[in-house]
N, C-alpha and C positions, 0 to 999 in steps of 0.2 A: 753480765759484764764482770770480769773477775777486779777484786778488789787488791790495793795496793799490798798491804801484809795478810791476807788470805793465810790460815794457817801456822802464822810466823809467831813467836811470843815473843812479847816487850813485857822489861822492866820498869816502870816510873818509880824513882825516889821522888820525895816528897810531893806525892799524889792525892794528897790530901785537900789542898785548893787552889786559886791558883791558875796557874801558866802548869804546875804539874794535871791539876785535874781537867783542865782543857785538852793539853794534849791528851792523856789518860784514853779520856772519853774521841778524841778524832779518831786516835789509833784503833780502837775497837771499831769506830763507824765505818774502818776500812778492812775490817776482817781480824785485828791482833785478839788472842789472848793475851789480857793485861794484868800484870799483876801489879799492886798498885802499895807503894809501900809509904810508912813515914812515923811518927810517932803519935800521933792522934787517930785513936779508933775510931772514934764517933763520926770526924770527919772523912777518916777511908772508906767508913763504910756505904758514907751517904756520896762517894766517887762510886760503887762499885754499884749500888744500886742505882745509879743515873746511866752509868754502863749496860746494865742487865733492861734496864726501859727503853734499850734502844733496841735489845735485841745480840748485846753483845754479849764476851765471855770472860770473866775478871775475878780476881781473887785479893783480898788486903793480908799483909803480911805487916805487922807491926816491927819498925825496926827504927832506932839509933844511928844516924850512920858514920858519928865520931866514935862508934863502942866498935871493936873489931868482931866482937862473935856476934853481935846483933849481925854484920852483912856475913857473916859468915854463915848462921844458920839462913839469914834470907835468901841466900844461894840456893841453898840447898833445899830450901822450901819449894822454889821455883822451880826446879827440876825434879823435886818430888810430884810437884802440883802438874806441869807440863810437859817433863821431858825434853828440855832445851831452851835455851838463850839463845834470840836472832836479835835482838836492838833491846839497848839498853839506854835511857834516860835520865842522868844523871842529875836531877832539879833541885835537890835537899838545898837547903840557903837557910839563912839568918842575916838581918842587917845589922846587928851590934848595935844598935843604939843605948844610949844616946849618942848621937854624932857631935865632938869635942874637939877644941884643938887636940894636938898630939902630946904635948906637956901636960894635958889632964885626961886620957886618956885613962881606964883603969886597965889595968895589967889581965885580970880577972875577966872581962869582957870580951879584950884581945885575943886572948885564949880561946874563949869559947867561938867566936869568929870563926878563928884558922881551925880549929876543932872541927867544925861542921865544915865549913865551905870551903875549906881544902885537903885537909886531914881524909874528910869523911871521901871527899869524892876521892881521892888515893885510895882509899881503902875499897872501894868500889870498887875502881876499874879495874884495880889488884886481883880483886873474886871474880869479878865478869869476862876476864881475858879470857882464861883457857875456854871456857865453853863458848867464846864467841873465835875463838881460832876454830875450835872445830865446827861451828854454825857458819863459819864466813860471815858475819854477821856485824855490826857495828854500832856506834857509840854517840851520841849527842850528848856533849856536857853543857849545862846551863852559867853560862858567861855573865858578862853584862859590858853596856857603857862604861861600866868604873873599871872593869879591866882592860880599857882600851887607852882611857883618859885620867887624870888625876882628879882631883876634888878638895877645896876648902878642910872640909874634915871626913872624918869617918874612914881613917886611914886605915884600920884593920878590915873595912869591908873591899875599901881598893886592892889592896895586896890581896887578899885574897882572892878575887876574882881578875887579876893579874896572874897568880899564881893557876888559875883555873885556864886561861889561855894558853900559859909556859907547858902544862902537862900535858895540853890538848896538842899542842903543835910537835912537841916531844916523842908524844905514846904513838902518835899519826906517822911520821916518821919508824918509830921502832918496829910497829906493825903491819905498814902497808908490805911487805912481800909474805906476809900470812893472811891477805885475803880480809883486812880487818879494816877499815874505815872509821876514824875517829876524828869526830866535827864536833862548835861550838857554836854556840848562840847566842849574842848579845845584844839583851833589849834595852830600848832607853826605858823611861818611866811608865811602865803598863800601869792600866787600874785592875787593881790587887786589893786584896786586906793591907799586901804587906806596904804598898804603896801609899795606903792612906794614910795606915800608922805616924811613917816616915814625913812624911811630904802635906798631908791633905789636911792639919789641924788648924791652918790657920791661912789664911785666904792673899796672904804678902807670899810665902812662900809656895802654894799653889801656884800662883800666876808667874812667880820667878822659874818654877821648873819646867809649866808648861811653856812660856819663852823660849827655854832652852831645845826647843826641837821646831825645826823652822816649817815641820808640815803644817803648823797651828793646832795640834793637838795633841794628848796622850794616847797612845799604844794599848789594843785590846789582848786577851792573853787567848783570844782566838787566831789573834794573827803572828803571833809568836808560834803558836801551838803549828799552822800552817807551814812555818819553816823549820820546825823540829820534824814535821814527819818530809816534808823535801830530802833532808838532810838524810832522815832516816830511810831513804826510798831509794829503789833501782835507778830513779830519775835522777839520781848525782852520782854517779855509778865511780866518776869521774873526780869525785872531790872528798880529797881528806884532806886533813891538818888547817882546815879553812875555818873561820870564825866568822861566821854572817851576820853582819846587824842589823837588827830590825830597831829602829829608833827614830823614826821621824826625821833623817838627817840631822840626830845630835853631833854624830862626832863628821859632820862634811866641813864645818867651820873650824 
C-alpha cells in the first residue's frame, strides 16, 4: 500500500517537541524524508532517533529561524542532504511570556515574539518558495486560536499569530497559479511543554482554559499533527489559503 509522501521530503521547523515532533515523526510514518530543524540539538536529535525507530529517514539541522543565514544555510542543507523540498512545516513559536497587560509589556520581549513567530516564519517561506515552485509542493504554517481571536493579554503572541494567518492567506493567493498550496493550522490549547509552561502552573487557570473549549478537554499534538499532514496531502488537493482549527470548538462561540 503506497504511503501518503512516499519519496517526498518535508521540512519541520521547530521539530524539536511538540506538535513539530509529532507531526516530524507521522510524516516519516507515511514515507517523508524529514529534516527536522530548531535550536536545540539534544532535543532534535532525540526527534530524529524516534523517526529512525520507526523505520523512517530524517536528518536535524540546527537553525535560528529569526537569524536569516541560519534558514538560509538550512535550505541549503536540505537539498544538499535530499535534493529537494515537497512540504514545508513551518512550526518555530515562542509564547512571550510573561503574559501582561499591554502598558507593561516589555519592548524587549515583544521583539523577540514577532522575531521568531513572524519574522522567522517570513523568512522561511522567503527560502522555501522557489524550490517548492518547482516541487509543486506546499506549505503548512503553524497558526493558533490567538490568530483567529483576541485575548486578555499576551498581545505580542496574538499579533503575531494574526500576522501568521495574514501571510498564510496572502502567499496562498500569490502562489496558487505556481502550483503551490499554502495552508494553516490553528490549535486551541494542546498539551505541550509549551502549554504547561503557559497555562498548567496553577490549577484556577488550568480549569479556566480547559472551559474554554466546549469539547471538554485539551487538544493532543497527535491530532494537530493529523491535520498538518491532511493539509500537507494530495487529499486537499483542493484547499489553499484555508486556516483549519483544531481546537475543541474554541473559536465556535
Amino acid at each position: 500500500m503506497s504511503k501518503l509522501f512516499g519519496d517526498k521530503v518535508v521540512l519541520v521547523t521547530g521539530g524539536t517537541s511538540g506538535i513539530g515532533r509529532h507531526s516530524a515523526i507521522a510524516f516519516a510514518a507515511e514515507g517523508a524524508k524529514v529534516v527536522v530543524s530548531g535550536r536545540r540539538e539534544h532535543e532534535g536529535a532525540e526527534t530524529v532517533r524516534l523517526i529512525r525507530a520507526i523505520g523512517g529517514e530524517s536528518s536535524f539541522v540546527k537553525a535560528d529561524v529569526s537569524r536569516p543565514d541560519d534558514i538560509s544555510g538550512l535550505l541549503a542543507r536540505v537539498i544538499e542532504l535530499y535534493g529537494a523540498l515537497d512540504v514545508a512545516l513551518n512550526n518555530a513559536g515562542i509564547e512571550g511570556t510573561p503574559f501582561v497587560p499591554l502598558e507593561r509589556y516589555d519592548v524587549d520581549t515583544w521583539d523577540r515574539v514577532i522575531d521568531v513567530n513572524l519574522k522567522g516564519l517570513f523568512l522561511c517561506m522567503k527560502e522555501q518558495l522557489p524550490y517548492l515552485v518547482a516541487s509543486r509542493g506546499n506549505i503548512v504554517n503553524m497558526a493558533s486560536v490567538a490568530g483567529l481571536t483576541g485575548g486578555r493579554v499576551g498581545a505580542a503572541y496574538h499579533a503575531s499569530k494574526h500576522g501568521v494567518v495574514g501571510i498564510t492567506k496572502s502567499a496562498a493567493i500569490e502562489y496558487a497559479d505556481k502550483g503551490v498550496r499554502i495552508n494553516a493550522v490553528a490549535p486551541g490549547a494542546i498539551e505541550t511543554g509549551m502549554a504547561s509552561r503557559v497555562f498548567f502552573q496553577d490549577a484556577n487557570t488550568a480549569a479556566r482554559i480547559k472551559s474554554l473549549h466546549p469539547i471538554g478537554r485539551l487538544g493532543l499534538a497527535e491530532e494537530v499533527a493529523n491535520a498538518v499532514l491532511w493539509l500537507a496531502s494530495a487529499r486537499s488537493s483542493f484547499t489553499t489559503g484555508h486556516v483549519l482549527s483544531v481546537d475543541g470548538g474554541f473559536v465556535v462561540p
